[in-house]
Every structure is written in structure tokens, then in C-alpha cells.
C-alpha positions as CSV (number, residue, x, y, z in Angstrom):
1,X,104.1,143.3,205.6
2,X,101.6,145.5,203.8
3,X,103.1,148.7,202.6
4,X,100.4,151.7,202.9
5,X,101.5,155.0,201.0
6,X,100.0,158.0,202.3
7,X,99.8,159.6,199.0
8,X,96.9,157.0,199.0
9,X,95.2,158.0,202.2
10,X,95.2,161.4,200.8
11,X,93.4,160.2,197.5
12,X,90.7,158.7,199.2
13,X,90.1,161.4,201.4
14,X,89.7,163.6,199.1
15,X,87.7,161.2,196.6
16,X,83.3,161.7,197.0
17,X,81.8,160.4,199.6
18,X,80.2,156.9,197.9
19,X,83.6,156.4,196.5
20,X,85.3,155.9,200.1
21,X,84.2,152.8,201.2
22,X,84.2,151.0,197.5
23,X,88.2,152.4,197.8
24,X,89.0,151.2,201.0
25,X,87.6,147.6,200.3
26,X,89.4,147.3,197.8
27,X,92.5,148.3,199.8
28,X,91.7,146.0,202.1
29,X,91.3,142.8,200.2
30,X,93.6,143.2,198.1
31,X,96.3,143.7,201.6
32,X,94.7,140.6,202.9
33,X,95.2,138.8,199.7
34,X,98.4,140.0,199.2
35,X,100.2,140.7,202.5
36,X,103.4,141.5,200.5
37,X,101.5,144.5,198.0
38,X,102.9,147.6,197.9
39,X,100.8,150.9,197.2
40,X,102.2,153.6,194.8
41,X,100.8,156.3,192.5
42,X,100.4,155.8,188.5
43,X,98.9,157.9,186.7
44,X,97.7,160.3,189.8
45,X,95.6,157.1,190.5
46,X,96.2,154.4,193.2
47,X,98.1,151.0,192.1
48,X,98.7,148.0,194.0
49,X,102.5,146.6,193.3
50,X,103.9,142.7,193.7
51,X,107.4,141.9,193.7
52,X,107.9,145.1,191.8
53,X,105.4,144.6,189.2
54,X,102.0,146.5,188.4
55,X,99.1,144.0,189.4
56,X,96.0,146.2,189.9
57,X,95.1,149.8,190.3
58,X,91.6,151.9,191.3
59,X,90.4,155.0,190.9
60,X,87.3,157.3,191.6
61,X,85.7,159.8,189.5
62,X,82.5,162.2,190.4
63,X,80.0,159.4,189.7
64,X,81.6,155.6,190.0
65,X,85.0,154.1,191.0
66,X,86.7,151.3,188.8
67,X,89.2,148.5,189.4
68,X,91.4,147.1,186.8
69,X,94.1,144.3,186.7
70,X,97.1,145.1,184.7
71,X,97.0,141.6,183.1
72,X,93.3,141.8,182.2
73,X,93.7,139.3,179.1
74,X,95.3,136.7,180.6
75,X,92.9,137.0,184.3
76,X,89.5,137.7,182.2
77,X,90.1,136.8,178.6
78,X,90.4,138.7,175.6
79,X,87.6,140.8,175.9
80,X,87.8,141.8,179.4
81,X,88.4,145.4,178.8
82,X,85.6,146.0,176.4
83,X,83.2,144.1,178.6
84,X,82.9,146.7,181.6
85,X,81.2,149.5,180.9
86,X,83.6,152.2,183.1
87,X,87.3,152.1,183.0
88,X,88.0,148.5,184.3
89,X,86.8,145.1,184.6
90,X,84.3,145.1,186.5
91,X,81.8,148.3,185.3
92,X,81.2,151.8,187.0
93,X,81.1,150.9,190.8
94,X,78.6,153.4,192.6
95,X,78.7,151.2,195.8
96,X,80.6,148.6,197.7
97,X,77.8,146.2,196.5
98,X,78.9,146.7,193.0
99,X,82.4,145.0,194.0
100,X,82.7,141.3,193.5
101,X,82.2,139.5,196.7
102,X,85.7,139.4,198.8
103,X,86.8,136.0,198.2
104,X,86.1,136.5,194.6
105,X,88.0,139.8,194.4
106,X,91.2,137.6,196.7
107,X,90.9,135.2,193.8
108,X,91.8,137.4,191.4
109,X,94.7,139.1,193.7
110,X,95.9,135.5,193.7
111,X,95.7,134.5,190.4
112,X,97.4,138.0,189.1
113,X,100.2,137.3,191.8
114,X,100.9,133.7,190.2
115,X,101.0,135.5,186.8
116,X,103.8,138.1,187.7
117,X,105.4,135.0,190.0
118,X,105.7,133.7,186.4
119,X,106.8,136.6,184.8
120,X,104.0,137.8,182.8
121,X,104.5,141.3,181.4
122,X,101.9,143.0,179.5
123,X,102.6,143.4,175.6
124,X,102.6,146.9,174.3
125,X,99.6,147.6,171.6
126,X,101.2,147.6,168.5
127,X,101.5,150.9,166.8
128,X,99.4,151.2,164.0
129,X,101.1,151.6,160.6
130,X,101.7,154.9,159.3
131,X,99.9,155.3,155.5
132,X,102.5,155.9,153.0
133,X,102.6,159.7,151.4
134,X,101.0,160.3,148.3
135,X,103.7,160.1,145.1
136,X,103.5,163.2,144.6
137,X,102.5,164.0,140.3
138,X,105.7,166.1,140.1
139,X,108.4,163.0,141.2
140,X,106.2,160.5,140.0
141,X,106.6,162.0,136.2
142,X,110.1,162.1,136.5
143,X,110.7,158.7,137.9
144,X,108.7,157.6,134.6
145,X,111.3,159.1,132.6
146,X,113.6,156.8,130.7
147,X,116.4,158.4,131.6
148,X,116.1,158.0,135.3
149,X,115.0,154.8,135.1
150,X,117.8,153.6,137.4
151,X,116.2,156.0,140.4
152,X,113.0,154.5,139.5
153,X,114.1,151.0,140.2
154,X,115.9,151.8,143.2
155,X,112.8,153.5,144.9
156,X,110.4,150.5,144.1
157,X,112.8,148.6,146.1
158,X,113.2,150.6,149.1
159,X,110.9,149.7,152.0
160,X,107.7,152.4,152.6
161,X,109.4,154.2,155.7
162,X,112.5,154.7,153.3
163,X,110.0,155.6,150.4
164,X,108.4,157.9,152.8
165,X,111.7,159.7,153.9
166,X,112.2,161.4,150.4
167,X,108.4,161.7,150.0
168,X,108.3,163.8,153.1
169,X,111.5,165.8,152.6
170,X,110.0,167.2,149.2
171,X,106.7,167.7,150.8
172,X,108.5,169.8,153.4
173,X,109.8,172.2,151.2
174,X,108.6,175.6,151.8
175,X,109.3,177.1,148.5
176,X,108.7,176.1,145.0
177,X,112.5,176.5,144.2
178,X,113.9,174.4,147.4
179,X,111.1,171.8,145.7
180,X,112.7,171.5,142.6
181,X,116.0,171.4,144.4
182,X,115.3,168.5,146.9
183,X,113.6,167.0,143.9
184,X,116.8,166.9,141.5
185,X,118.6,165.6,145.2
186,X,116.5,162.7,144.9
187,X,117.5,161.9,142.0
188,X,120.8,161.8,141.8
189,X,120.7,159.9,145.3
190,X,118.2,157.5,144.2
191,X,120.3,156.7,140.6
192,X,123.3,156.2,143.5
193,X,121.1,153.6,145.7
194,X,121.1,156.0,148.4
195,X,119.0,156.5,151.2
196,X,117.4,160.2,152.3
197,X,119.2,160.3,155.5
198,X,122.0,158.3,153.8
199,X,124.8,160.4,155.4
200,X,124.2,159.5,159.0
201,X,124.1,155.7,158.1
């Protein structure tokens, strides 16, 4: 049984007037497609559920509508996403003709429902790594120094988010005094092997 959330009624009543009917097609094929869907809101725009699981969502804005599928890659290919030209797979809708024809659109519904049958979930983009600090000319003169040559070796071998711990610590400081400070601390805890935040380890 097709589950209709009124929170979705309410969105396309209130969406423009070309929007409407592109909305409610896509409503109603994916309900026919997929008797057991569920509707929600994500994201203040309408999604379609499966077994508990995200499979495609819609949304109007002032001049188009769009339709995506949560698993894109795996329905469409790699380069699904970048391929439409609005939010989507399938480009800026401006009218129900814009839509792929029904049974292509139930295709789709199907195949997506086979991938979460399967239990496809959608990888998280990697985070892009953060660019170690600068070594700031200060540290870096005294890690050169013979004497602390033992600190030296231990912060070569630390990884870069460790490096970057003491790196930001002394950038942090607000004063040229607390600078010197935090930069004798690092010393003595890098000639110990010691992590920055080696007291809650």
C-alpha cells in the first residue's frame, strides 16, 4: 500500500504552476512502480522511501523541477550527475514532456528497488585532505639545532595530523610570550616522543 504524506501534498500545492503536473507524474509512477514506497521530506524536498531506504527524491524551483535517484552511479554510471544540466539526472524539467516516458521512468524505480533489495548504500565523498601548516621559520630553526636533535627525529616521524597538532597549537598563540612558551612545550614533549594532546591518550 502506497504511503502518501501530506507534507507532500502541501509541497506541490504550493510549488509553480508548470511544476504541478511534472510533480504529480512523478508521484504517480513511481506509486505504480513501487506500490510499497513511502513519501517523506529530506531536505524540505520530497523523497520517495523503499524498505526504509532513500531511492529517489524531486523538487521544484521557480523555473524547472528535477528528479534524482539516490544511487545515481550504480542506475546511470559514473557520470550521471554531471550529465544533467539541473539538480538530477535527467536535466531542468519545464514540462511533463521533459520526463522520461512512464515505462522508462518505472524502469528505473525498479532497478533502484533491486539495488536497495541488495543492500546497496551510497558511499560518502571522501573528505578531501587537509594541507599540512606551514613549519613555521621560528620551530623549524630550532628543530635544526644539534641539541634537539632527538625532537627533530621524533616529529619527522609523526604522521601530518599529529605534525599538524603542535603546528597549530603554536600558531594559536595569541601573544609573542605564550609563542615562545608553547614552543619550548614542544620541545621537551617532542625529545619525550610525546604527542600534542598526549595527556588525553
Amino acid at each position: 500500500m502506497s504511503s502518501h504524506d501530506p507534507r507532500i501534498d502541501a509541497y506541490i500545492a504550493k510549488s509553480a504552476e508548470f511544476a504541478r503536473p511534472i510533480l504529480e507524474q512523478i508521484r504517480a509512477t513511481v506509486h505504480a512502480a513501487c506500490p510499497e514506497a513511502e513519501e517523506t521530506l529530506k531536505w524540505s524536498m520530497p523523497y520517495f522511501s523503499y524498505r526504509g531506504a532513500l531511492m529517489c527524491g524531486m523538487a521544484a524551483f521557480k523555473q524547472h523541477a528535477s528528479l534524482h535517484f539516490w544511487h545515481y552511479k550504480e542506475l546511470f554510471g559514473e557520470t550521471a550527475e554531471a550529465a544533467g544540466e539541473g539538480m538530477g539526472q535527467f536535466g531542468k524539467l519545464a514540462s511533463v514532456r521533459d520526463l522520461p516516458a512512464k515505462k522508462e521512468l518505472a524502469a528505473c524505480v525498479k532497478k533502484a528497488m533491486k539495488l536497495i533489495e541488495g543492500g546497496a548504500t551510497r558511499a560518502r565523498p571522501k573528505a578531501a585532505p587537509k594541507a599540512a601548516p606551514t613549519m613555521p621559520e621560528d620551530l623549524a630553526a630550532l628543530l635544526a639545532q644539534k641539541k634537539h636533535a632527538a625532537a627533530r627525529k621524533t616529529f619527522d616521524g609523526f604522521s601530518a595530523s599529529v605534525q599538524r597538532e603542535y603546528l597549530v597549537w603554536i600558531g594559536e598563540a595569541k601573544t609573542g610570550a605564550t609563542r615562545q612558551k608553547r614552543l619550548a612545550t614542544t620541545l621537551e614533549w617532542l625529545a619525550e616522543g610525546k604527542q600534542r594532546n598526549w595527556k588525553y591518550m
